[in-house]
MIFIRO-839067 format. One record per residue (C-alpha): residue number from 0; residue in one letter; chain; x, y, z. Coordinates in Angstrom, 3 decimals. Layout:
% residues N
<NUM, 'A', 'A', <X, Y, Z>>
...
% end
This chain:
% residues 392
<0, 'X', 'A', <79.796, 85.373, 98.132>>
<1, 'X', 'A', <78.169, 84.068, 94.562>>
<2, 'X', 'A', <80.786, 84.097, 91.838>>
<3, 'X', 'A', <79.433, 83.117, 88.345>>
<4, 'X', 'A', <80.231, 83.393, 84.852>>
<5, 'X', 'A', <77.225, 85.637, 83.230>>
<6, 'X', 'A', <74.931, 84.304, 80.089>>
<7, 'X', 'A', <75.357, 87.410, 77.255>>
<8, 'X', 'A', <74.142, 87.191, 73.844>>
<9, 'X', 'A', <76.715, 88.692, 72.182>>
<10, 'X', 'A', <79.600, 85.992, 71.447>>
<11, 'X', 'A', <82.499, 88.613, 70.738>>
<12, 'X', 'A', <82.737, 88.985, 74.850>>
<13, 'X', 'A', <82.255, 87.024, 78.463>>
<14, 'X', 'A', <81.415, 88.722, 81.704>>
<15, 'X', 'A', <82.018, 87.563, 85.128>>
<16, 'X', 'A', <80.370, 88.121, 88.634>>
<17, 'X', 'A', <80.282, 88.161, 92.163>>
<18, 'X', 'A', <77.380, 89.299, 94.555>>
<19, 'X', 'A', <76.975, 89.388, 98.378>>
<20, 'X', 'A', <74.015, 90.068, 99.780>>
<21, 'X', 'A', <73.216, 91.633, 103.309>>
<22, 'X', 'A', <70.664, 90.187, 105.528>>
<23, 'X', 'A', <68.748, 93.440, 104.905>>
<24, 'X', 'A', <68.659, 92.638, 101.222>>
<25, 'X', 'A', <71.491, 95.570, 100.079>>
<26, 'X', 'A', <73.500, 93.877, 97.221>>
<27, 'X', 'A', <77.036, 94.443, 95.889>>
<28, 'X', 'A', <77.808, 93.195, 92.206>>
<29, 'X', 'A', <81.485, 93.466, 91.029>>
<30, 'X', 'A', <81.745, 92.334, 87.535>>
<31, 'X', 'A', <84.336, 92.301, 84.551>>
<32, 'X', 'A', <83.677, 92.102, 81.177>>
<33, 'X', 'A', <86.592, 90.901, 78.661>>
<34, 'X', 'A', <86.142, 91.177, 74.686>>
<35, 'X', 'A', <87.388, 87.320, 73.083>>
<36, 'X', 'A', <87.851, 88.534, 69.798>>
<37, 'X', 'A', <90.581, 90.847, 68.310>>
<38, 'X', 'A', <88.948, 93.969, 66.399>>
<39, 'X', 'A', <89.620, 97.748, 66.982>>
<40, 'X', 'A', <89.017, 100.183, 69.886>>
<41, 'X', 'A', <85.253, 100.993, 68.746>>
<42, 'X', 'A', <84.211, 97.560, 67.861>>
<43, 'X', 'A', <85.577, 95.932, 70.892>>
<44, 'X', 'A', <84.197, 98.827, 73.728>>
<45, 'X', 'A', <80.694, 97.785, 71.574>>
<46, 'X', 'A', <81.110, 94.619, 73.003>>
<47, 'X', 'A', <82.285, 95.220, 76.108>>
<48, 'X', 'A', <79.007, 97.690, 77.157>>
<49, 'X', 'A', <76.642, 95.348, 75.224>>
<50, 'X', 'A', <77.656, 92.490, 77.179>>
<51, 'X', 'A', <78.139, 94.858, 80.391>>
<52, 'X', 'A', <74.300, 95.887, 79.087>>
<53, 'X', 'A', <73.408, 91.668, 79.257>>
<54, 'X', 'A', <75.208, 90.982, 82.511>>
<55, 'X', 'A', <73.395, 93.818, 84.002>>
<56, 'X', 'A', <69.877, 92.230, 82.798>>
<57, 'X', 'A', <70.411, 88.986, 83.938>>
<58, 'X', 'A', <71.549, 90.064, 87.162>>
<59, 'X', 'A', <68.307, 92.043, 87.352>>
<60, 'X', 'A', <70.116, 95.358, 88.423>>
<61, 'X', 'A', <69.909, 98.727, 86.299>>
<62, 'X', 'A', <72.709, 100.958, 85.203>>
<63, 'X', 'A', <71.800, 103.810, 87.499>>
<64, 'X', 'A', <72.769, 101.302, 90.536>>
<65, 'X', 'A', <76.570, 102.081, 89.220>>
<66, 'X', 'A', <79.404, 103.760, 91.273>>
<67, 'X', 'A', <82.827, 102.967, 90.038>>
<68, 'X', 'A', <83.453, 101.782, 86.365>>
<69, 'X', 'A', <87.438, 101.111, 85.518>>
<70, 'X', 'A', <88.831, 100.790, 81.916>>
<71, 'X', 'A', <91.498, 98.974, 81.578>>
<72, 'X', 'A', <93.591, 100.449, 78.055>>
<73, 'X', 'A', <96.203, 99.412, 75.601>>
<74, 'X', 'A', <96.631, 102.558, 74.212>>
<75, 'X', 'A', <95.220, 105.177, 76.793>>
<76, 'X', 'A', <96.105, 107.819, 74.792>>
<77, 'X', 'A', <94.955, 107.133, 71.548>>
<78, 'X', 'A', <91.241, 105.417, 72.744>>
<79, 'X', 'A', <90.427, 108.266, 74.655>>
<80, 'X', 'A', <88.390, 110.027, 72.132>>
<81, 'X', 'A', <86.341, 106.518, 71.789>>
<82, 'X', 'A', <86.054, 106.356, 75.583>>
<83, 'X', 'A', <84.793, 109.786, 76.213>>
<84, 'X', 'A', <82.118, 109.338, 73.332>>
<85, 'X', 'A', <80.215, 106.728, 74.835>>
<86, 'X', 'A', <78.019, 107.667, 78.237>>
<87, 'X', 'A', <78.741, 104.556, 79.925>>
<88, 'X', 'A', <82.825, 105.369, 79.417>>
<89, 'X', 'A', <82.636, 109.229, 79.233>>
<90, 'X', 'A', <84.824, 110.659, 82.137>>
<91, 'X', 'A', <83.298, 114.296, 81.710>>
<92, 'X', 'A', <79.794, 112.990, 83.481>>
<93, 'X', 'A', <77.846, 112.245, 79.806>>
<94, 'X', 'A', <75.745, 109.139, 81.708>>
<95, 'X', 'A', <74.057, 109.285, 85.199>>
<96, 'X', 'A', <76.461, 109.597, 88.300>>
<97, 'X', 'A', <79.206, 107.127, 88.406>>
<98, 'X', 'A', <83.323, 107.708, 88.783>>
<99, 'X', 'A', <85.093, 106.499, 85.482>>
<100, 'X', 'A', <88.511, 105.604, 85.493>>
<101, 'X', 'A', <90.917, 105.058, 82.885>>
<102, 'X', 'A', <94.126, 103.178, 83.138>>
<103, 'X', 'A', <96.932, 102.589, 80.771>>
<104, 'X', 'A', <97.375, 98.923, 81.842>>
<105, 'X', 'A', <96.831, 96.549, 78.851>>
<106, 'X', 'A', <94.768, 93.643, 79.259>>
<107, 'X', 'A', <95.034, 90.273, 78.081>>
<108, 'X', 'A', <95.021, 89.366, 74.367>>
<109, 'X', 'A', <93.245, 89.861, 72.125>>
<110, 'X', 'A', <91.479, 92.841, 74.554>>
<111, 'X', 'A', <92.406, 96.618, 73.736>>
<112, 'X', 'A', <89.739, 97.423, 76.811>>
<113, 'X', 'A', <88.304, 95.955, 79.667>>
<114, 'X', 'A', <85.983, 96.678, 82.409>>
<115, 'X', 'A', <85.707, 96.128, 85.713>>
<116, 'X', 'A', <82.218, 97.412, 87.198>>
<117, 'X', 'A', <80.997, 97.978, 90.979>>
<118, 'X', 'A', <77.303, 98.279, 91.551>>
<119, 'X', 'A', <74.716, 98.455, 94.768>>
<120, 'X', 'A', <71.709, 97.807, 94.907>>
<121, 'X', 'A', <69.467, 98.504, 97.652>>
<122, 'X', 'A', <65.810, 97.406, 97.921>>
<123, 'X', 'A', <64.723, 100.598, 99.791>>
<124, 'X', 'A', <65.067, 102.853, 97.003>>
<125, 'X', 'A', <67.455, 105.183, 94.287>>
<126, 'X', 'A', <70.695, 105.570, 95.775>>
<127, 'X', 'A', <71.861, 108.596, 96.784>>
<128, 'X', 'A', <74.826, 109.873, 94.760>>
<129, 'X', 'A', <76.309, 112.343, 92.978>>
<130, 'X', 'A', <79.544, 113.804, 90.801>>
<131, 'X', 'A', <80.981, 116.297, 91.483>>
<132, 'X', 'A', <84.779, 117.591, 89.406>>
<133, 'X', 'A', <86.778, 114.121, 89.594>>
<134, 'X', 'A', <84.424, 112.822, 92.634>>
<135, 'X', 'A', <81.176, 110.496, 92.947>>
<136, 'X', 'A', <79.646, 110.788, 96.517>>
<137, 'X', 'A', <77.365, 108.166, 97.585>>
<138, 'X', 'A', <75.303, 108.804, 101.098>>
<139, 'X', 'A', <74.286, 105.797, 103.119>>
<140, 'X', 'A', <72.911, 107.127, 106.300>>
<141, 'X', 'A', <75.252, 109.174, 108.279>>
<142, 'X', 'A', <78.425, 108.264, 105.865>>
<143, 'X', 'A', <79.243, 109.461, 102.853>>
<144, 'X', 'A', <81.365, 107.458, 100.551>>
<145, 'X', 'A', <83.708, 109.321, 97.939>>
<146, 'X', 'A', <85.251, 107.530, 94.747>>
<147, 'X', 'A', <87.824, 110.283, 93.253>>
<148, 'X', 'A', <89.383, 109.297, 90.149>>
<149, 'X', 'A', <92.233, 110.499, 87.359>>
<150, 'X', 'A', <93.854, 113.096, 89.871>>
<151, 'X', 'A', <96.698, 114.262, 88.353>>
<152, 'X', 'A', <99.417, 117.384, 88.530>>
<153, 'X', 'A', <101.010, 117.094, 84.845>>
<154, 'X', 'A', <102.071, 121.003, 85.146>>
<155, 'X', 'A', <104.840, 119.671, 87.905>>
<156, 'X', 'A', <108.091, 118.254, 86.043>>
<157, 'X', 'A', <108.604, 115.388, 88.291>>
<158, 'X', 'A', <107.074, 112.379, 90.189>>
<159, 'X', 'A', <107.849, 113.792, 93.349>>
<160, 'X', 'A', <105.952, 117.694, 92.698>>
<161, 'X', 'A', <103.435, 115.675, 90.482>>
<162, 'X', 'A', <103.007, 113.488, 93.883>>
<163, 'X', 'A', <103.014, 116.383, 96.108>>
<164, 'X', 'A', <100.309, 118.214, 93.946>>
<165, 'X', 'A', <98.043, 115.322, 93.473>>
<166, 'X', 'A', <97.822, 114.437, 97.402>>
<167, 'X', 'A', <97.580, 118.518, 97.857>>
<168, 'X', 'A', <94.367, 118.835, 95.275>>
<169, 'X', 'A', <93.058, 115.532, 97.154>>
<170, 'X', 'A', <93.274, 117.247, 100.600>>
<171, 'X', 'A', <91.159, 119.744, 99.242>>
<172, 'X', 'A', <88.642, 117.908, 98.245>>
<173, 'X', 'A', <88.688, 116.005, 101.398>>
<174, 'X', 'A', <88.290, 119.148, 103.592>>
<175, 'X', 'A', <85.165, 120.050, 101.503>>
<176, 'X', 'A', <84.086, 117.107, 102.902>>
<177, 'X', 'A', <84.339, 117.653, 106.123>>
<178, 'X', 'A', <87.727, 114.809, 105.807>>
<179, 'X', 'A', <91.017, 114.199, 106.610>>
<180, 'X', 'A', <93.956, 112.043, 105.096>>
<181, 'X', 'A', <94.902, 110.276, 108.152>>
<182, 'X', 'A', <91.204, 109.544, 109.376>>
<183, 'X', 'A', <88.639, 109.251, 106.708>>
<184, 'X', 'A', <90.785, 107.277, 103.174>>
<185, 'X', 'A', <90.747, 104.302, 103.373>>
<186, 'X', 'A', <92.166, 103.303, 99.676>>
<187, 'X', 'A', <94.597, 104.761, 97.330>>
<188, 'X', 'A', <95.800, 103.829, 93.708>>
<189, 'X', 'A', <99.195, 105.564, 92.446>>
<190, 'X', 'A', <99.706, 104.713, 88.949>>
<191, 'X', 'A', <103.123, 105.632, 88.050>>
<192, 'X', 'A', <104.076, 106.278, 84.132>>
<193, 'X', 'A', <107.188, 104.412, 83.678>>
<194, 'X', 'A', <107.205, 102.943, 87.542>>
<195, 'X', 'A', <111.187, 101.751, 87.455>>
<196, 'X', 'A', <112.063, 105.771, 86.898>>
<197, 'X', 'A', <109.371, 107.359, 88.747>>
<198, 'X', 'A', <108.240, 105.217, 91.480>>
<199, 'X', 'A', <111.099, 106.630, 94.055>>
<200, 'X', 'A', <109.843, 110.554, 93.658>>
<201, 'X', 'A', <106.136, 109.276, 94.406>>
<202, 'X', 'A', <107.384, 107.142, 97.441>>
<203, 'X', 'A', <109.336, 110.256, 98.709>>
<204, 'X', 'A', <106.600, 112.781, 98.315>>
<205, 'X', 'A', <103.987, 110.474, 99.984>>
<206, 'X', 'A', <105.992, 109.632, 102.961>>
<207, 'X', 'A', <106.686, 113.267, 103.412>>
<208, 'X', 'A', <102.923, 114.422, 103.157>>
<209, 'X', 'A', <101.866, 110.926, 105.589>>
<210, 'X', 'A', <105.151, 112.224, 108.102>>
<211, 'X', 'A', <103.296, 115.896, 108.239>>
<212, 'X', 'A', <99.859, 114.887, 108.839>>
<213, 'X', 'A', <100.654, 112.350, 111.536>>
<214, 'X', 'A', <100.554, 108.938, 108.826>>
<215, 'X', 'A', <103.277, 106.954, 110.455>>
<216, 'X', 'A', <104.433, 103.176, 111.324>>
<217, 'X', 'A', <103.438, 104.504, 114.953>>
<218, 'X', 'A', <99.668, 105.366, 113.710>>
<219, 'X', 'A', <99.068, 103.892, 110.399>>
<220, 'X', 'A', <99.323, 104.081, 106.520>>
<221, 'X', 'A', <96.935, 103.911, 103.910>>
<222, 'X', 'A', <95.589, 100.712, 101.864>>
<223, 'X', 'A', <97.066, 100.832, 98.506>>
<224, 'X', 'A', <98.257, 99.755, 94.944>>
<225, 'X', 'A', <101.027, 101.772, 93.668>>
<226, 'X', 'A', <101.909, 99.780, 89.965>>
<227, 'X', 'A', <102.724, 101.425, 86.505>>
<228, 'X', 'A', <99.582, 102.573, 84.677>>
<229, 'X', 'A', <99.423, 105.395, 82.119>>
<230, 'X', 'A', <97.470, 108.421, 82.159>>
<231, 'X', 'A', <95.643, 109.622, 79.040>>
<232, 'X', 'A', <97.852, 113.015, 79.703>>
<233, 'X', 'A', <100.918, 112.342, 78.264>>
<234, 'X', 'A', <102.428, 114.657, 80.720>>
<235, 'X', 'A', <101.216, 112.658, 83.860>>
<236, 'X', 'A', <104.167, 110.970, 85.411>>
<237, 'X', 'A', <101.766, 109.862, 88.267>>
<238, 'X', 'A', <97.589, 109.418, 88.931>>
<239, 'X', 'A', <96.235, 108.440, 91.795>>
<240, 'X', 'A', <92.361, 106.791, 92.375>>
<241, 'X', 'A', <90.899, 107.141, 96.128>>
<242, 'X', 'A', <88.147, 105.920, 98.016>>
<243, 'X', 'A', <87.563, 107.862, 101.552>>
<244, 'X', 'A', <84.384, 107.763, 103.744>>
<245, 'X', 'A', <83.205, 110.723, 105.517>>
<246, 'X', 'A', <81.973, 110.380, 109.030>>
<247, 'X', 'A', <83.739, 106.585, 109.640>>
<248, 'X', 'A', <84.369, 106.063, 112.909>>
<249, 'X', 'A', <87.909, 104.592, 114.234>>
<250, 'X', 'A', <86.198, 101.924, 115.695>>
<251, 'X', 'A', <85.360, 100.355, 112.241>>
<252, 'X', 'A', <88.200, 100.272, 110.510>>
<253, 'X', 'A', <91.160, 98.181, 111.177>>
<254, 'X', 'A', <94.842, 97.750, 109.078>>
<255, 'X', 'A', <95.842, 94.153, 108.438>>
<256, 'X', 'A', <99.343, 92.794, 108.912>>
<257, 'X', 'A', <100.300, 89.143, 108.567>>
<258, 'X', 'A', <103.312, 89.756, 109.779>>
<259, 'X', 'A', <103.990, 85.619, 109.684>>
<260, 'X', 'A', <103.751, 85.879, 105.785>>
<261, 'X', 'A', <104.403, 89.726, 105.255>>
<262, 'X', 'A', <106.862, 92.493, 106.714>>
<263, 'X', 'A', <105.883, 96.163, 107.719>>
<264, 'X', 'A', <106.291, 98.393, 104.333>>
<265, 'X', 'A', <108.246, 100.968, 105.979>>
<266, 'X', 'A', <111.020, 98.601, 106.377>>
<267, 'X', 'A', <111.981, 99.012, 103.094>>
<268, 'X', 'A', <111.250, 102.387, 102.492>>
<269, 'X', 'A', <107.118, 102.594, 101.737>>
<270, 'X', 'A', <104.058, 104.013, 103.144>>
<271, 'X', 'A', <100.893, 102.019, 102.948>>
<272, 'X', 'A', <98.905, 99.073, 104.954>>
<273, 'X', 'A', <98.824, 95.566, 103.284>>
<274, 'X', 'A', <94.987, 96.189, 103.803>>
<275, 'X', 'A', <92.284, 96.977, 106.115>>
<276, 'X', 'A', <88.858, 95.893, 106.860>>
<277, 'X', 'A', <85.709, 98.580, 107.290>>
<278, 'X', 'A', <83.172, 96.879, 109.577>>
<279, 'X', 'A', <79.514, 97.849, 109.301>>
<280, 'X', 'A', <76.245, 96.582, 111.264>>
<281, 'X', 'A', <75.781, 93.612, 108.473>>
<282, 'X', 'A', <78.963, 93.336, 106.649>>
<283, 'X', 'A', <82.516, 93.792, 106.548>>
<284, 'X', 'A', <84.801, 95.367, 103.644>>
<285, 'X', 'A', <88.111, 94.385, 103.013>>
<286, 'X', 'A', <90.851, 95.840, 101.069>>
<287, 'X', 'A', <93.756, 93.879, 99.808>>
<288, 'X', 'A', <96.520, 96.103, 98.106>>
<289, 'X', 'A', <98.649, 95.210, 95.438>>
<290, 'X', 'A', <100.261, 92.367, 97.197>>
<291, 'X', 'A', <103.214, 90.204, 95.921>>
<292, 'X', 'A', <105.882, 87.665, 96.550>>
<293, 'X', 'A', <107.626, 88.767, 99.416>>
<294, 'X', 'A', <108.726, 87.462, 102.988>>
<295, 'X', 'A', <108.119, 88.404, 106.508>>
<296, 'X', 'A', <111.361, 89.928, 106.345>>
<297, 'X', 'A', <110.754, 92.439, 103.050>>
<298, 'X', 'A', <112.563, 90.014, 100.874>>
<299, 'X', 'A', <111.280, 89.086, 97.302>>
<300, 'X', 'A', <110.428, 85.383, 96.950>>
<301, 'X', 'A', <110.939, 82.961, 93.712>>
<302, 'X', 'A', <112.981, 85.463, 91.714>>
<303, 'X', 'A', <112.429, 84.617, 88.452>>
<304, 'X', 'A', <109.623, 82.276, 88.389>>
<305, 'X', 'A', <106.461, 83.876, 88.166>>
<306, 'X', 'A', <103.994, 80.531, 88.519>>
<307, 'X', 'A', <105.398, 80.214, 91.926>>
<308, 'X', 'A', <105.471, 84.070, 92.732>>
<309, 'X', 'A', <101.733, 84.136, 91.827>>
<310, 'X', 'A', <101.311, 81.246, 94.454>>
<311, 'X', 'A', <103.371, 82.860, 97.062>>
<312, 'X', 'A', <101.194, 86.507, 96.652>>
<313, 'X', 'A', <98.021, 84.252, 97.068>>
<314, 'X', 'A', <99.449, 82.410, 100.059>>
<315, 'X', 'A', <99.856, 86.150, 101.270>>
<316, 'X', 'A', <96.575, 87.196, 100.132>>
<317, 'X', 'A', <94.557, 85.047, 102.059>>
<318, 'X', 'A', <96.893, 85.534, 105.142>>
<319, 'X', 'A', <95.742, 89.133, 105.174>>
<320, 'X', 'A', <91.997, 88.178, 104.312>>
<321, 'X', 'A', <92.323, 85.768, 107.301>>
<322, 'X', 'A', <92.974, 89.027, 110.000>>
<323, 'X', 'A', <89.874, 90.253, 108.821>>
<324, 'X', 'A', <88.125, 86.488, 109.100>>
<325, 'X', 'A', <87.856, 86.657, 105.140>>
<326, 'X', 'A', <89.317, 83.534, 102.940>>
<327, 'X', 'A', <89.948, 83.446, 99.396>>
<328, 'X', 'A', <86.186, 82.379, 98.593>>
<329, 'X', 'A', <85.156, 85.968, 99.703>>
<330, 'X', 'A', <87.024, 88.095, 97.177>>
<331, 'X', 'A', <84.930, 89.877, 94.793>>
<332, 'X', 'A', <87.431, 90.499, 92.246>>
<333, 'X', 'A', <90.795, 90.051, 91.478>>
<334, 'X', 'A', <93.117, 92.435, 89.355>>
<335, 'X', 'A', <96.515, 90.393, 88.518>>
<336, 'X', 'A', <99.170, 92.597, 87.157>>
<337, 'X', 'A', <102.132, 91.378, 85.341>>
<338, 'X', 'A', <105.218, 92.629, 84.732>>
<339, 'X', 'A', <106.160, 90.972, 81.231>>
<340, 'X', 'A', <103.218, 90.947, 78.683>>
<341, 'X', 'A', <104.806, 87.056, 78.089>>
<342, 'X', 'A', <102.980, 86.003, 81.309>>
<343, 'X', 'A', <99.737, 86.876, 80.516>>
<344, 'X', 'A', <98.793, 83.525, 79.504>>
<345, 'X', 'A', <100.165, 81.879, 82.696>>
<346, 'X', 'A', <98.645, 84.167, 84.834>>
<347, 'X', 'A', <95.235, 83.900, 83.537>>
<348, 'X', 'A', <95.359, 79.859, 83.241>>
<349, 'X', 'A', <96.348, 79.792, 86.482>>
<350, 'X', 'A', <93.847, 81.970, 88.415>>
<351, 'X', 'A', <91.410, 80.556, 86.266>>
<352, 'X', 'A', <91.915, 77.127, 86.945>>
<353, 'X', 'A', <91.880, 78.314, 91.013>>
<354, 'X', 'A', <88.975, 80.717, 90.184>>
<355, 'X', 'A', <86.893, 79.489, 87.585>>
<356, 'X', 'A', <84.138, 81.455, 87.889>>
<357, 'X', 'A', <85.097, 84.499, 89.942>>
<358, 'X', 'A', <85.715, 88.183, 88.167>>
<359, 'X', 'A', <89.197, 88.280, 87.083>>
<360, 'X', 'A', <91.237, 90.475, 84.844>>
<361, 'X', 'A', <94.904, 90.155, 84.130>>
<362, 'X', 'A', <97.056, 93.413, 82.597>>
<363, 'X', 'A', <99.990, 94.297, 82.115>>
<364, 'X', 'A', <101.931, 96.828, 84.580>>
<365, 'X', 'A', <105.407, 96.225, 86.506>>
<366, 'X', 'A', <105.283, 96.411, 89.542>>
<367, 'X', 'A', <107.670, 99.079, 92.067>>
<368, 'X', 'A', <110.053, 96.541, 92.297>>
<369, 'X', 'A', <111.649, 95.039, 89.279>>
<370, 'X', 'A', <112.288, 91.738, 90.974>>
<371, 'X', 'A', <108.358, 91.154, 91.317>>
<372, 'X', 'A', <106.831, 89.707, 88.322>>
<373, 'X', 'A', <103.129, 89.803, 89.545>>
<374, 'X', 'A', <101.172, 91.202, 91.873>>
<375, 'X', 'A', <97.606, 90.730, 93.108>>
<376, 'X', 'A', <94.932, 92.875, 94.316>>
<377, 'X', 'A', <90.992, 93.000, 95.375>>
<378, 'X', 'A', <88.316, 93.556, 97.792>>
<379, 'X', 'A', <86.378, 90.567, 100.074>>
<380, 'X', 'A', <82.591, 91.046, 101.566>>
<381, 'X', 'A', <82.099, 89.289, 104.706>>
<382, 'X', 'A', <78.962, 89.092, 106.667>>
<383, 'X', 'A', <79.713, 90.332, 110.165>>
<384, 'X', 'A', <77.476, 92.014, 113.249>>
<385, 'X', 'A', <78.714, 94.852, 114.578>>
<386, 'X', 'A', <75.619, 96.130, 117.535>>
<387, 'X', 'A', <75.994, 99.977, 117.195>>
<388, 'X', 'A', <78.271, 100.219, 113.639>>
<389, 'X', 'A', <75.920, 101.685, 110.890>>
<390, 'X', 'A', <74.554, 99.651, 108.401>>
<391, 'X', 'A', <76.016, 99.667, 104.865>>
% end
């Protein structure tokens, strides 16, 4: 894994990278691009997709090599308009294929927006993807690959029928596809409006749906992130991001537990894995969720003191990467998320000084338990062999 801070002309913003490349030459880029000046919505998104525009140059990778583009917001509500009028932040499909998400999660000062960009690029050709209502579909071989984003139910009055109706609409889709819950998703983002109010009806309503379709701490869970964020729908107590794969086999994907550093969620009351790994012929894919302080026995860690917090979720982070023979060095990204907007600064000097040149954003969004004061999430490449998997 290459991680590198990105020459841009402009000055008014910086841009980070990684890249991993396959023995058969197919590239991954995840990179995130941070205005450093203050100005308004318009000028800053300017600078964001100019310099998003530079990093892409330099990188020697085109825009159409795009799948997943997340905006990180201040002010959701009000920068929507200025989102949605630029193709490379439009939600309603204004640029080429590509799933656009927008979160109500502010990012570090003096940012109103950031961006944090996946891309592939594969030497044999175009990729193969399309959008389709809130879904981009990418084919590789025999798999398809499905990035659904801004799924929400705002007609339902509360978190728990919001929840219900969101993972409803999302079986749908995945049925269309030939897909089920329990066998084909293998990552989830709930992104709860207000999180210390809301957060129990989504936790309810999920375990119920997981209990019916056989999702239990006998089988397995889901990877996943559930943190405040804010929907552009006022009305939207709860939004949930997915990425499933049609056609995965079982034999690729596995659910990490370091149960030395980390207990089971469902001992205190949740549904999801800590991660899991997707193997392919020439790599491996691994998804950390929103990980925090916390013991093997459930309990929070360092209440209080968020600089040793972040250390204990990063001593927890690489304990998961490890199942899946992944380190630190192997993350592609990071997305920190802090509960007071005080800790911003800490939490950026301090991943920066461990990370100085990977991708990393840091925003602003409690986490489900108040105690936590920062949380940490990602995705590592590895190179693996895997006779008989399919290749990515």
């Amino acid at each position: 894994m290459d991680h590198f801070a990105v020459p841009i002309a402009t000055s008014t913003a910086s841009a980070h990278a990684s890249r991993f490349t396959g023995p058969g030459g197919v590239a991954e880029y995840h990179l995130i691009v941070l205005p450093t000046e203050y100005g308004g919505i318009e000028q800053q998104l300017a600078a964001v997709h100019e310099a998003y525009r530079d990093a892409l140059a330099h990188l020697g990778i085109a825009v159409r090599t795009a799948i997943h583009r997340r905006y990180f917001c201040s002010d959701v509500v009000n920068q929507r308009a200025v989102l949605e009028a630029r193709a490379l932040s439009s939600a309603s499909g204004a640029n080429e294929p590509c799933a656009i998400s927008w979160v109500g999660q502010p990012p570090s000062p003096p940012a109103k927006v950031a961006l944090w960009a996946y891309h592939i690029s594969d030497p044999a050709g175009e990729l193969d993807k399309n959008h389709e209502g809130t879904s981009l579909t990418l084919r590789r071989g025999d798999l398809a690959h499905h990035w659904t984003t801004g799924v929400i139910c705002p007609e339902a009055n509360t978190s728990y029928d919001q929840t219900r109706g969101i993972l409803a609409q999302y079986e749908t889709c995945l049925s269309s596809w030939g897909s089920t819950l329990a066998d084909n998703v293998i990552r989830t983002w709930f992104l709860v409006q207000n999180v210390d109010a809301n957060y129990h009806g989504l936790v309810v309503a999920r375990r119920e749906v997981f209990a019916e379709r056989g999702l239990t701490p006998e089988t397995h869970y889901i990877a996943s992130t559930g943190i405040e964020g804010y929907n552009a729908e006022i009305s939207a107590r709860v939004t949930m991001d997915a990425y499933a794969i049609s056609g995965v086999g079982p034999e690729q994907v596995r659910y990490l537990a370091a149960l030395d550093h980390l207990s089971p969620t469902h001992v205190y009351g949740v549904t999801f894995e800590r991660g899991a790994s997707v193997s392919y012929a020439d790599r491996a894919h691994v998804y950390i969720s929103g990980t925090a302080s916390i013991d093997k026995h459930g309990e929070i860690m360092h209440v209080g003191d968020v600089t040793r917090q972040l250390d204990r979720t990063l001593e927890n982070v690489e304990a998961l990467l490890s199942q899946a023979g992944a380190t630190l060095a192997d993350m592609c990204s990071f997305i920190v998320y802090v509960r007071d907007p005080s800790d911003h600064a800490i939490a950026w000097e301090r991943m920066r000084r461990r990370f100085p040149e990977a991708p990393v954003v840091v925003v602003v969004a409690p986490v489900c338990r108040p105690g936590w004061l920062i949380e940490v999430e990602g995705t590592a490449v590895v190179r693996a062999e895997g006779p008989g998997l399919p290749r990515f």
